[in-house]
N, C-alpha and C positions, 0 to 999 in steps of 0.2 A: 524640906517640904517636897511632897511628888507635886509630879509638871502630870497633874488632869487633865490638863489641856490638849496632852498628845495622844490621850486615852481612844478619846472619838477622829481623831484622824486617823490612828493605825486601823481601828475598827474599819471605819470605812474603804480604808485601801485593801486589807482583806476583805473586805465582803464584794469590792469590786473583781479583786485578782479572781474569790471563788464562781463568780459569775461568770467573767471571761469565760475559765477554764470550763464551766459546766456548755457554754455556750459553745465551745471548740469541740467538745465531746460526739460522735458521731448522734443522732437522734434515732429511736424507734421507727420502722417505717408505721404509715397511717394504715390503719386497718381498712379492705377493703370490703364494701358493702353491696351486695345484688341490689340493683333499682330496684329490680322485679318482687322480691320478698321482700324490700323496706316496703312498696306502695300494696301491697297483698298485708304487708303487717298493719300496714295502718288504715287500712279497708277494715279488719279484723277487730282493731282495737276499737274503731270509733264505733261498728257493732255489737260487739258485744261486751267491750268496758266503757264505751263513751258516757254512759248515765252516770254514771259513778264517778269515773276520773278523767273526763272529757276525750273530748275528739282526737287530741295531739296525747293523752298521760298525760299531761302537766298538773290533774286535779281541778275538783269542782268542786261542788257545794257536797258533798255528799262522799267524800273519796282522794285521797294525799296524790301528791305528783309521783307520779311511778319512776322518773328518773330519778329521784332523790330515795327513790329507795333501796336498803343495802341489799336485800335479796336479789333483786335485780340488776344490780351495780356489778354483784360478784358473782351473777348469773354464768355460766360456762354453755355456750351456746342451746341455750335453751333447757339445760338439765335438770338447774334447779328451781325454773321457772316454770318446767312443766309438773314437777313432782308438786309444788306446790298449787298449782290449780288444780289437778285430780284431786285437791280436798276441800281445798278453799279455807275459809274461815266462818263457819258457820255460826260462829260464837259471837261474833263481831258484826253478823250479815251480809256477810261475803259469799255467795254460791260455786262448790267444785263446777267445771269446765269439762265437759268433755270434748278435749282437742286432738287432734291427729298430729302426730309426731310432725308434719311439714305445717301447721298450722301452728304450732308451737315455735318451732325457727322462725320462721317468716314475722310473729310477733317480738320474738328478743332481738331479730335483725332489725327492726323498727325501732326499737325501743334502745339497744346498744347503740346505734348510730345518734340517735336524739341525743345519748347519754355523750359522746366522745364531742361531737360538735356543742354542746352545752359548755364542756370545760374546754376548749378551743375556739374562743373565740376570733383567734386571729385567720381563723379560714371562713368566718361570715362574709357572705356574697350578698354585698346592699344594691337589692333589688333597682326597678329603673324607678326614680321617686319624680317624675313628670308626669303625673297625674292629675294635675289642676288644670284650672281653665284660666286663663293668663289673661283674657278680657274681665274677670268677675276679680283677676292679681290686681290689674291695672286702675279698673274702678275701685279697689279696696288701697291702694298705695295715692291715689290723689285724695282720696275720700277719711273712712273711718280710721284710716291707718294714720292717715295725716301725715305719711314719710313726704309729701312733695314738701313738707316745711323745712327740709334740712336739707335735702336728695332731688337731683333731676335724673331722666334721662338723659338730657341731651348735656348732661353736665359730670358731675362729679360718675354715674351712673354709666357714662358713655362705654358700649360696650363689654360692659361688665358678666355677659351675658357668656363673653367669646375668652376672656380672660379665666374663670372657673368653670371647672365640671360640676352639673347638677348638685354633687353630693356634696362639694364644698362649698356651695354657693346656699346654700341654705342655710350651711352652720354660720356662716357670716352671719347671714341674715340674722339668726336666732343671738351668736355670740359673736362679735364684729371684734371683738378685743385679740389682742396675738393673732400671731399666724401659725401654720399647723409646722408641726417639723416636716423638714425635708429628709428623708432614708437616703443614708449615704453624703448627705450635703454638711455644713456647719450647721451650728446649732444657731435658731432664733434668737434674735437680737431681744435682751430684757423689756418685759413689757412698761418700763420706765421712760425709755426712750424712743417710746410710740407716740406721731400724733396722737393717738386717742387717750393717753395716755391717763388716767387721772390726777389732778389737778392739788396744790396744796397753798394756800398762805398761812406764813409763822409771822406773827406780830410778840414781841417778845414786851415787857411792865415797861422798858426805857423806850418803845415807841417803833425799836427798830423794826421793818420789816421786810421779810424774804418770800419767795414762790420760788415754785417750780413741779416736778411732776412726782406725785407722791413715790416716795422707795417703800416704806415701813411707817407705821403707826400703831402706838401700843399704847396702856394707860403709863408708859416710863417714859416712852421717848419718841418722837417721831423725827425723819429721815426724810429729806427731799432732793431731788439731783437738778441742779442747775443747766438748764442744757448747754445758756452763752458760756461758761466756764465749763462747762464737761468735770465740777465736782459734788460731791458728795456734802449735804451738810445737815447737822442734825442738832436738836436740842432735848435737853431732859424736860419731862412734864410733872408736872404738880400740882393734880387737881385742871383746872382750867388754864392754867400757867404755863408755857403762855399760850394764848390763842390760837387757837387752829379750825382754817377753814375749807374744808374739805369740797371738791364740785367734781364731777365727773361728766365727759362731754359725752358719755352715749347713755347715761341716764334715758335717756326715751326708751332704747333699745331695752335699759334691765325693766322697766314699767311694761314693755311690752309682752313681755315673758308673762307674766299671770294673764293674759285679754288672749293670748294664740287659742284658737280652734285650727282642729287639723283642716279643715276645711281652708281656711284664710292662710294658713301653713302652706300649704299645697296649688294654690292659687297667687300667691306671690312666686315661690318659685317660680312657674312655671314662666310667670310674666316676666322675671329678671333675667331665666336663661334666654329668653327672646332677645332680649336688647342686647345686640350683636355689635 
């Protein structure tokens, strides 16, 4: 009989080794872009294509996103973008352009740049997100928020302000579960073995019964980790067989996910980076 089982470990250690090595491999440099013609480009575009495919290219009511477009994608500084306006699509309702050969650059330098930072993500610059009013955070966290029911400042809260940067201290706020990896550090402790952890009781037909913090749950078998033993223990399921009952301690937080307005988003921030 073949050993299947060693099928998906070899897999995975090759696709890790081929990542390493892609990862060691020198990288392209990032292409570089004139301020001056990206903001002249996108003066142009929201001019004279904004009705159509809005102010940035990304598409409106009336007109596709321009960076998702292949003409434009495999545009060669302006070459085949401007041949293509000199006619337009008059078929479609699209009007030729008459553009001067720098008014043509100036729009693919707009429009390339959009395009390289769309699939790069990892170079997005989050803005400064302190933009609430931390008096209207404050009356919204005693009040409609209702967080003083779990949460003080001068308590669990203390400080918390001085402890996270803006941009983390929000995803708390919104997702409080795990902590974010650290670059270069070990890797985050299992979210099993978190306070917040969520929660399990197994009551099995002879009476017996266990808790601890949920590992796995499935309609075969569910998993829970013991934290006073530090093990693992699981049972097969069958139907309702046996009982399980599942609680999660930040439930209020996932409730509060559908009531967020950015308004009350940006108004709690602002109040919890205060509490220094």
């Amino acid at each position: 009989m073949k050993n299947l089982g060693a099928f998906p470990i070899v897999s995975f250690v090759s696709f890790v080794s081929f990542v390493s090595i892609q990862a060691q491999q020198p990288q392209p440099p990032e292409p570089q872009f004139d301020p001056a013609a990206v903001e002249r480009g996108q003066q142009l575009l929201a001019s004279q294509c904004g009705f159509c495919h809005g102010s940035t290219g990304r598409g409106a009511a009336s007109g596709p996103d321009l960076t998702r477009s292949e003409l434009v994608q495999n545009d060669d500084n302006g070459k085949q973008l401007g041949a293509f306006l000199a006619v337009g699509r008059p078929d479609r309702g699209m009007p030729r352009f008459d553009l001067s050969p720098a008014q043509v650059s100036d729009l693919a330098a707009f429009l390339h740049r959009a395009i390289y930072f769309a699939s790069n993500r990892r170079l997005y610059k989050i803005l400064d997100i302190l933009v609430g009013d931390k008096q209207a955070g404050e009356a919204y966290f005693n009040g409609a928020g209702r967080c003083g029911t779990c949460h003080s400042p001068a308590g669990n809260l203390r400080g918390v302000g001085a402890k996270y940067d803006p941009v983390t201290l929000q995803g708390r706020l919104l997702l409080p579960r795990g902590r974010p990896p650290n670059p270069g550090g070990p890797p985050p402790p299992p979210l099993y073995t978190e306070p917040t952890a969520m929660k399990v009781s197994v009551t099995t037909p002879s009476g017996e019964t266990a808790s601890g913090a949920l590992v796995r749950l499935t309609d075969f078998e569910v998993t829970l980790y013991e934290a006073s033993s530090g093990r693992m223990r699981s049972w097969l399921r069958n139907g309702d067989v046996p009982k399980v009952v599942v609680t999660d301690p930040l439930q209020a937080h996932v409730d509060q996910l559908t009531k967020w307005t950015d308004a009350d988003m940006h108004n709690m921030t602002a109040y919890l980076a205060s509490l220094k």
